[in-house]
N, C-alpha and C positions, 0 to 999 in steps of 0.2 A: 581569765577563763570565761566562755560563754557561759549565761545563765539565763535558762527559759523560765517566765514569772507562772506562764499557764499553758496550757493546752484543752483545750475546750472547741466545741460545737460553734461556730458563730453561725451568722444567718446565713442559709444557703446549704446551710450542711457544712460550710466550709471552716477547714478545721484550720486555727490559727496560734500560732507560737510568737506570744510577745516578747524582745529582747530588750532587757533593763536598761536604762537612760546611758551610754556613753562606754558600754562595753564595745571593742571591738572582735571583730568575725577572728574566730582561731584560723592558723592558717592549715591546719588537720582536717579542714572541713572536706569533705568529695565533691559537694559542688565546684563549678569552675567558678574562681571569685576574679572579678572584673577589674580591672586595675584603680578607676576610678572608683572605689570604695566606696567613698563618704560620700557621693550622689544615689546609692542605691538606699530606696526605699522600705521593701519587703522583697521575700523570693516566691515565688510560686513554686512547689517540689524545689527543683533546682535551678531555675531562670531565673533570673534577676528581674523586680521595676526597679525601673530608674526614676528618677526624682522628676525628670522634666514629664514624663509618661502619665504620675502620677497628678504631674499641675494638669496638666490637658484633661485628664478625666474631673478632677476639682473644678476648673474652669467648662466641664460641658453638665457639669449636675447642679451648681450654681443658682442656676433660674427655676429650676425644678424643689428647689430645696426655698427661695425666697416665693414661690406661688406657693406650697404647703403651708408652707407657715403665715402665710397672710390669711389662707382660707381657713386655718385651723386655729389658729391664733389670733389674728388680725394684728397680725405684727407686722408694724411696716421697718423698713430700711434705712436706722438711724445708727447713730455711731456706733452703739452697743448690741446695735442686733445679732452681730454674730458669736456674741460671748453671752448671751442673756439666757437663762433654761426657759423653756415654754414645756410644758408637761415633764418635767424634771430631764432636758435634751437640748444642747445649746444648738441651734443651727450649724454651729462649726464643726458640731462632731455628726451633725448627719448628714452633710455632705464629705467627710472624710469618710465617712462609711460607707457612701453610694459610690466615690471614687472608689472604694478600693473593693468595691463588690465589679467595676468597670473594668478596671484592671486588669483584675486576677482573670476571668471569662476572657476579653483581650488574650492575655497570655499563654490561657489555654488551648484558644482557637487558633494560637501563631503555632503553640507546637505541635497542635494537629496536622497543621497545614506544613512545617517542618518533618514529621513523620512519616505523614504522604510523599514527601519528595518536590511537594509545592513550594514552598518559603525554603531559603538556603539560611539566611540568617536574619534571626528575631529579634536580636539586640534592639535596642534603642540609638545607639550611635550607628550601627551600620545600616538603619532605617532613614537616619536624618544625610547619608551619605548617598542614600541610593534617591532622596528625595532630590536633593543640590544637583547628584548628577541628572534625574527628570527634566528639570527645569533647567538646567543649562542645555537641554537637549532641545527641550521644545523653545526657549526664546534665539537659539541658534537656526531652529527649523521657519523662525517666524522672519526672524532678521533678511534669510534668504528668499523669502515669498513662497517656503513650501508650505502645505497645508497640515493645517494643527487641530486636530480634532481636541474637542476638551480646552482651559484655559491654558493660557503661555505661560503661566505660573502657578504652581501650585502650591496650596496655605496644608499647615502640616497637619490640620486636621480632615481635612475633603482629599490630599493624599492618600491617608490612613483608611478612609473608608473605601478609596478608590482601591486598592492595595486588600484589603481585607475583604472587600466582595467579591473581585474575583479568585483570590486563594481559595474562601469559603466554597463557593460554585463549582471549582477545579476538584476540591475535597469530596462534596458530593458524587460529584460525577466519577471520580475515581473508586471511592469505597462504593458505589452504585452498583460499577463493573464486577468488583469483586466478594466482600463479606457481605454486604446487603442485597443483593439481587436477589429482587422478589422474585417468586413462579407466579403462573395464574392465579393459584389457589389463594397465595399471601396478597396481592395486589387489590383480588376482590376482599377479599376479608377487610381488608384496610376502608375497602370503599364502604362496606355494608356498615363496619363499624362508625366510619365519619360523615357518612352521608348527611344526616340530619343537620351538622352545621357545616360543612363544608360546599354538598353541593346540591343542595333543598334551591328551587328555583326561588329567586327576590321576590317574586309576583309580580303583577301586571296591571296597567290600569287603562280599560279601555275608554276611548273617546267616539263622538260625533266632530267634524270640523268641519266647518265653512270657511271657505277661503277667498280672497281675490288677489290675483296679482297687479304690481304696478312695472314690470321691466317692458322695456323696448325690443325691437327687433335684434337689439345686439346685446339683449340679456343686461341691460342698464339699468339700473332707475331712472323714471323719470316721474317729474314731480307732476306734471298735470296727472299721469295716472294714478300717482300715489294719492294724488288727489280725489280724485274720482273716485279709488278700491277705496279709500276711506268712508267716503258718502254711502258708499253701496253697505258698508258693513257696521258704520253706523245705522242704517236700517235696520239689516239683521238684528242689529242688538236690542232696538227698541221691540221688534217682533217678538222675539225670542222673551222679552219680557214681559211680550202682553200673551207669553202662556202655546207661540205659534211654535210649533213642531219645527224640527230644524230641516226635513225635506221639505215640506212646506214653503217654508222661506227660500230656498234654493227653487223651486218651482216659480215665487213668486219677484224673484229680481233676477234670473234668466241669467243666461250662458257665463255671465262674467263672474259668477259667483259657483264654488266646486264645491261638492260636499261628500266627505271622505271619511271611512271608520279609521281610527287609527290606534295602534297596541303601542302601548310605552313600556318598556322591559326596564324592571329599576335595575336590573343587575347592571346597564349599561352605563353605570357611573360617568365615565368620562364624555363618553358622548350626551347624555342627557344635560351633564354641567355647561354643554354648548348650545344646548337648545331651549330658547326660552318657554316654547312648547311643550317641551317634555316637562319642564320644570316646575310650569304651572297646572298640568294634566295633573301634575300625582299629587297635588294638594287640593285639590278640587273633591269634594264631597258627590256622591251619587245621587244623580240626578240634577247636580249645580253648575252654571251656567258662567263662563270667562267673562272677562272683557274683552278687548282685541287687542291683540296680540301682534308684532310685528316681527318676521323671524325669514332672511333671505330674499328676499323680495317679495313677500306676497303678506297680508294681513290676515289673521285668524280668530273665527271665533271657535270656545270647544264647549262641546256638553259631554261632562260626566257621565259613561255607562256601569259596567258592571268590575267587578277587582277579581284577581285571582289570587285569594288568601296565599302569605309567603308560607313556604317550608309545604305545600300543598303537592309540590309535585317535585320531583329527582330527577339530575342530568341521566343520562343513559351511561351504562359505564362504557359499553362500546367505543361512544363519541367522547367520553371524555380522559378514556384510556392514559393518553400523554400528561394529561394535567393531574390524572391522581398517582401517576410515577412519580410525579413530580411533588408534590405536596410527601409521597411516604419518604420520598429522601430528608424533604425538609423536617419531616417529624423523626426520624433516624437521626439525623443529624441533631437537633435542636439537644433529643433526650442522649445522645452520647456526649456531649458535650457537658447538658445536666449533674450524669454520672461523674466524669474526671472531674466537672469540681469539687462535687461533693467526696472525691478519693485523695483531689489534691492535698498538699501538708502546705501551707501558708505562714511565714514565717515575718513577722512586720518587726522595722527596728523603731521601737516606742517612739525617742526623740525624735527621730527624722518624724514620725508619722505627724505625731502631735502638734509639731510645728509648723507641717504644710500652709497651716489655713488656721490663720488667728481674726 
């Protein structure tokens, strides 16, 4: 006979039923029980993990669990590290716990996305079935010189995520259509309410710049000019040091030198990570002076002008209409998902668990 040792709150809200070392599942149970028994780990309500699902999550909290413990401990990576307690908690048991906080959320999101009508089945074997078929799909499409978006093979964890984002995005979009569709009224509410960190402008950092180019007639570089815009803006800089204004200097080494205000918006993350311009603008102090700068073919120097304090000013909700559709799905989504774990009934078989990760 099955015997549960506890039922209790774990972390997460998530409520968990231990089964004692070496009991086997009755076969009275209403859940659907899996043929391969002795691989299932815990059930979420009435899904199964499976054992291999639950290594995958062990092996991606792993690194997360040896960086804690070195910054909090300074325990490094010796034979005993993962049986050793460090504030009365061996590492083995809190990466069993971070897996299995992975899981279960996993599990919950597969039967969301099986309830929508997204996912047909969440198993674990019929995942690892529909992976084999993938991937003989794509090295069949590559063998022949058709075109393969994505790699020729797929590792079972970048599957999983591949597989899982779009379900997730499908689920949105579907419960979107139906129990969540905002009206006006609820859309702006959402904005009014998230404004402040969601969509408060980065701020700005304005410049002065002098520039010179070195390209040719066919947009090349060419090294005598680079040579040359070098000499000119080495000038500038020594100018600029002896206190001369930066029109000034543009006045005083003529046409070949350009002198331009320019606004750096940090919200452009990406773009600014390609621009060494941008990059040295926004750490420049006001009123302080670069070095030069080489960024596309032209060399710069910048002076720091004025900043537009962040959180100062709010996208328009107008223009930003789409993107905060968007973000209220993802917050609908994030806290329904929240919910079912915290309703899920979690049921872990102790031995299997224990043993994952010695």
């Amino acid at each position: 006979m099955l015997r549960w040792l506890t039922r209790r709150p774990l972390w997460g809200g998530i409520a968990v039923l231990i089964a004692t070392t070496g009991i086997v599942m009755a076969a009275a149970h209403a859940w659907d029980r899996p043929s391969n028994e002795e691989e299932i780990v815990a059930w979420v309500d009435e899904t199964p993990v499976h054992k291999g699902e639950f290594e995958r999550a062990l092996r991606a909290n792993k690194s997360r669990v040896v960086d804690e413990y070195y910054v909090t401990y300074g325990a490094e990576q010796t034979a005993a590290f993962w049986t050793t307690a460090y504030g009365g908690v061996t590492p083995s048991e809190s990466v069993r716990k971070l897996a299995l906080e992975t899981v279960v959320k996993l599990k919950v999101e597969q039967m969301i996305a099986q309830e929508q009508g997204i996912l047909s089945d969440i198993g674990y074997s019929g995942f690892l079935r529909e992976l084999e078929s993938e991937n003989r799909r794509r090295q069949e499409a590559a063998a022949e010189g058709r075109v393969v978006y994505g790699p020729v093979r797929y590792e079972e964890t970048a599957y999983l995520e591949y597989v899982m984002s779009n379900a997730i995005r499908d689920v949105k979009s579907r419960l979107l259509e139906q129990e969540w569709k905002p009206d006006e009224r609820e859309l702006r509410q959402f904005y009014e309410l998230n404004k402040s960190e969601l969509y408060a402008s980065r701020g700005s950092v304005k410049v002065n710049q002098l520039s010179a180019a070195f390209l040719d007639s066919n947009q090349e570089a060419d090294e005598t000019l680079k040579r040359q815009a070098r000499e000119r803006m080495d000038e500038a800089t020594a100018l600029a040091a002896a206190g001369t204004g930066f029109a000034e200097i543009a006045d005083r080494l003529g046409v070949e030198i350009r002198l331009e205000e320019r606004t750096v918006n940090e919200g452009n993350v990406r773009m600014n990570l390609r621009s060494p311009v941008a990059q040295i603008a926004q750490h420049l102090a006001p009123g302080e002076t670069s070095g030069v700068i080489e960024e596309n073919g032209r060399f710069y120097l910048l002076q720091r002008l004025d900043e537009r304090r962040e959180g100062s000013e709010f996208a328009d909700f107008a223009e930003i209409k789409d993107q905060v559709l968007k973000d209220y799905a993802d917050y609908r989504y994030a806290e329904y998902v929240r919910d079912r774990i915290s309703a899920a009934e979690i049921r872990i078989d102790e031995a299997k668990y224990k043993t994952s990760w010695k």
